[in-house]
N, C-alpha and C positions, 0 to 999 in steps of 0.2 A: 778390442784386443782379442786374439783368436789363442788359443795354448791348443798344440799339438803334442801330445807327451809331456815330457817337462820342458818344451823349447817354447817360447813365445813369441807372437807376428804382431809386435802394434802396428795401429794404422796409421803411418803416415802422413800420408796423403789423399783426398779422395777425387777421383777422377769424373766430372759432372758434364753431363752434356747441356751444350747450350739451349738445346732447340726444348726441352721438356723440364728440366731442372736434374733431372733426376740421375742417382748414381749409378754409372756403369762399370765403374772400376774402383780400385784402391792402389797404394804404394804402401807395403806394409816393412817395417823396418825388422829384422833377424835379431831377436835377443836372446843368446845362446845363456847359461847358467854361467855364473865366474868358472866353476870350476873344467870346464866344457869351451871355454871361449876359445883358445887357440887351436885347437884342433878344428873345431866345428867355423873356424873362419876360415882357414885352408879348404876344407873340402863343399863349404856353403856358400849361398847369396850373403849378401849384407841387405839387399831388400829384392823383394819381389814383386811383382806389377802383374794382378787379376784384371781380370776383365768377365763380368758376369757375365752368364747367359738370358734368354726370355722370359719375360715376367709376363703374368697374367694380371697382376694389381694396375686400377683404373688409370692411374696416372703414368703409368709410363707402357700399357700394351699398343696402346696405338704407335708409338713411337718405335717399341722393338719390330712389329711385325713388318715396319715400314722400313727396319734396317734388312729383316729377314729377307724378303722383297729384294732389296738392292742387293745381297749376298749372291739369289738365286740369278740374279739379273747381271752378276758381275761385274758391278759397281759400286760394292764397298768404298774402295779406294776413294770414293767422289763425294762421300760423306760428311759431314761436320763431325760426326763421334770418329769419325778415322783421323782428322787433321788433329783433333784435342788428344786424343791415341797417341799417335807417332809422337806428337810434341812433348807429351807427359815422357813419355821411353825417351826420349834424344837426352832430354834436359839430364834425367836419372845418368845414364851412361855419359855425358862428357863431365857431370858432377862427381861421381865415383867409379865410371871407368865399367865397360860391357862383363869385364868379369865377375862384377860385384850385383848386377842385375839378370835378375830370372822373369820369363813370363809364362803366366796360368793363365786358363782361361778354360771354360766350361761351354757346347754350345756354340749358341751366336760369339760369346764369349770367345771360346777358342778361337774362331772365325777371327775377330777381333786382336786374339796375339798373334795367329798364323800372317796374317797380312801387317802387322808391326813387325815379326819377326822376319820375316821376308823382305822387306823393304830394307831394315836395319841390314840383314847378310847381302844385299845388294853391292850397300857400299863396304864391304868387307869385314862387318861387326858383327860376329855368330854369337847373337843370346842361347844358350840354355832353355829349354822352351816345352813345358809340358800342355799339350792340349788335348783335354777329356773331351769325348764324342764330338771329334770335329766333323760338324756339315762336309758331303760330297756332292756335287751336285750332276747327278747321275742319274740315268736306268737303274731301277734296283736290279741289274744283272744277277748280281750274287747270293739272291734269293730264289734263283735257279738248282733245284734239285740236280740235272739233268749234267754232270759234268764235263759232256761232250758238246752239250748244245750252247753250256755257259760258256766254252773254251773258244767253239767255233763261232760266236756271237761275238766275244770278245776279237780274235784273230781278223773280223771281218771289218771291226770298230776300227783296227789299226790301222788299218789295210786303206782305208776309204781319206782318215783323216790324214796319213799321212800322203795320199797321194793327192788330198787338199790345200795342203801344204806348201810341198812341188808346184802345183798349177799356180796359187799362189805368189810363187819368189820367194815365201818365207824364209827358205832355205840361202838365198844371194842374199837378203836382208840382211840376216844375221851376220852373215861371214864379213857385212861389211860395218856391223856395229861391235863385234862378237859375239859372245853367244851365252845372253844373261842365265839360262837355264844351266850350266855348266858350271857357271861361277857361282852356284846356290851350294856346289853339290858337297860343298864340304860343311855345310849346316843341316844339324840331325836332331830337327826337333823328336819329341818323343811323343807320339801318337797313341793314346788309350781310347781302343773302340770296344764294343761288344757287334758280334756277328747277328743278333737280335737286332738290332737298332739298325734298320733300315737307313736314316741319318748319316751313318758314319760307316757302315761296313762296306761300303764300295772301296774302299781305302785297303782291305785284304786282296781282292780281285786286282787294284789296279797295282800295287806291287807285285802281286803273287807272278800277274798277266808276265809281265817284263819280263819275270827271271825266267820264264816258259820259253819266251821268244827265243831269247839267246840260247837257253839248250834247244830248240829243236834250232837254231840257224838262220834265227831272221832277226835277230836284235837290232839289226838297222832299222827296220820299218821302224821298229816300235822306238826306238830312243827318237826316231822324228816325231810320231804320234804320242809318245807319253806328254810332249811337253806344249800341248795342241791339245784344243778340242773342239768337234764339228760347230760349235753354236758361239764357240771363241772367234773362231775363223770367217765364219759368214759375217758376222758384227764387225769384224775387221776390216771384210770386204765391204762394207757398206760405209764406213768410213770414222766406228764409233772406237773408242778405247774399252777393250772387254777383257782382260788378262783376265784366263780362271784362275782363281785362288786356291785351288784344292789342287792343282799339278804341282807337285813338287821334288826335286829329285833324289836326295837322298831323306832315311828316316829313320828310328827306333821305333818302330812297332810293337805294340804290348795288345794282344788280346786276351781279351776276359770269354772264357771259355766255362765262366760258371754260371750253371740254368739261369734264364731270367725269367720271371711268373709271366710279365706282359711288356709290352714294348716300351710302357712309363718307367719299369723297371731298369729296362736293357736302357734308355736313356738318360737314366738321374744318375745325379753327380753323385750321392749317396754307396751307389755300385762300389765306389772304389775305397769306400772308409770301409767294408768287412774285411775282417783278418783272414777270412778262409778262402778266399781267394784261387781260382784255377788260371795266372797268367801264363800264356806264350808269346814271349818277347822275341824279337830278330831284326835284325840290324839290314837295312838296307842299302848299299851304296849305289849312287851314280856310275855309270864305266864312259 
């Protein structure tokens, strides 16, 4: 049982993977106070589905670092903890219906709801979906002091992958399947980074990037290239399935703008339980 305020998260249900025993998630049930109930069921989950992140304890690091691994590798998707994942979400959402389910996730964690929650908006089902320091798997560009050489670094990232793209067919592919990045764009998970955490701050740069494109007049390249990427594209040309997980098109951005002592700080979940908090939130859309 978890108590947030006066509200309470029993657990449910726990989500275990096969390969190690060990728990990676939970389904926790919403128990609002009587006097609180109808209100707080109009604007809340009725359950929520976490998904932890990286543990260092003996019996399940070898197993995270192995999923970490397949994250970087862009093979989530091909995992046993992602098939026990999506099946735990489906089951929840045809049981009480996508409104009444929210997904967390922390981390690999997040990793873990971004890629349920994506798959679920595929087929037209937009979960709600908070994911703290979600993995990018990127250049740390954005730790570039130099704002002309981050811009122009960036500008030349678009430039290359979208014209990979092109040589590709990617672009006649889609037109003749449609165009799955398009059909995301009305699911806005909410993204809680800190610009310290190398991890997850590629996620400022690569929204920030976009909306540059279009005011300076080249937001084509880039809506071909935001939804691509170079080490996507070569694994595709060699014949493997590699979708990045971290492209995604539209989003709620929340950054945490308050000091972190050291990089443990800027990336523990703990960041987001102080009350004093300096967030800048901003809403992303797809065009």
């Amino acid at each position: 049982m978890h108590i947030i305020g006066n509200q309470l998260l029993l657990v449910w249900f726990k989500i275990v993977d096969d390969a190690d025993s060990s728990i990676f998630g939970a389904i926790y049930e919403f128990k609002p106070p009587a006097s609180q109930h109808n209100d707080t069921i109009e604007n809340g989950p009725r359950y929520v589905i976490a998904f932890r992140g990286t543990l260092t304890k003996a019996d399940s690091v070898s197993r995270d670092i192995e999923l970490d691994i397949y994250f970087i590798r862009n093979g989530l998707h091909q995992t046993s903890r992602f098939e026990i994942a999506i099946q735990a979400v489906r089951n929840m959402v045809a049981l009480v219906g996508g409104s009444n389910v929210w997904l967390a996730g922390h981390s690999l964690g997040s990793a873990m709801a971004m890629l349920t929650g994506k798959t679920m908006a595929k087929t037209g089902s937009f979960l709600e979906s908070f994911l703290f320091n979600p993995p990018f798997v990127s250049a740390p560009i954005e730790r570039i002091k130099d704002k002309k050489l981050k811009h122009g670094i960036r500008i030349a990232g678009s430039v290359l992958t979208a014209g990979l793209t092109i040589a590709m067919k990617a672009k006649q592919q889609r037109n003749c399947t449609g165009d799955p990045f398009k059909a995301l764009a009305a699911w806005f998970p909410c993204l809680f980074v800190n610009p310290s955490d190398h991890i997850c701050s590629e996620y400022i740069g690569y929204f920030e990037h976009r909306q540059k494109m279009e005011e300076i007049g080249i937001g084509g390249i880039e809506r071909l290239s935001t939804q691509n990427s170079i080490g996507g594209l070569l694994m595709s040309a060699i014949g493997k399935d590699s979708e990045p997980l971290h492209l995604i098109p539209s989003a709620n951005l929340i950054v945490n703008l308050t000091p972190s002592r050291d990089f443990k700080d800027a990336h523990g979940i703990h960041q987001w339980w102080k009350p004093d908090l300096q967030l800048q939130p901003k809403l992303y859309k797809y065009k």
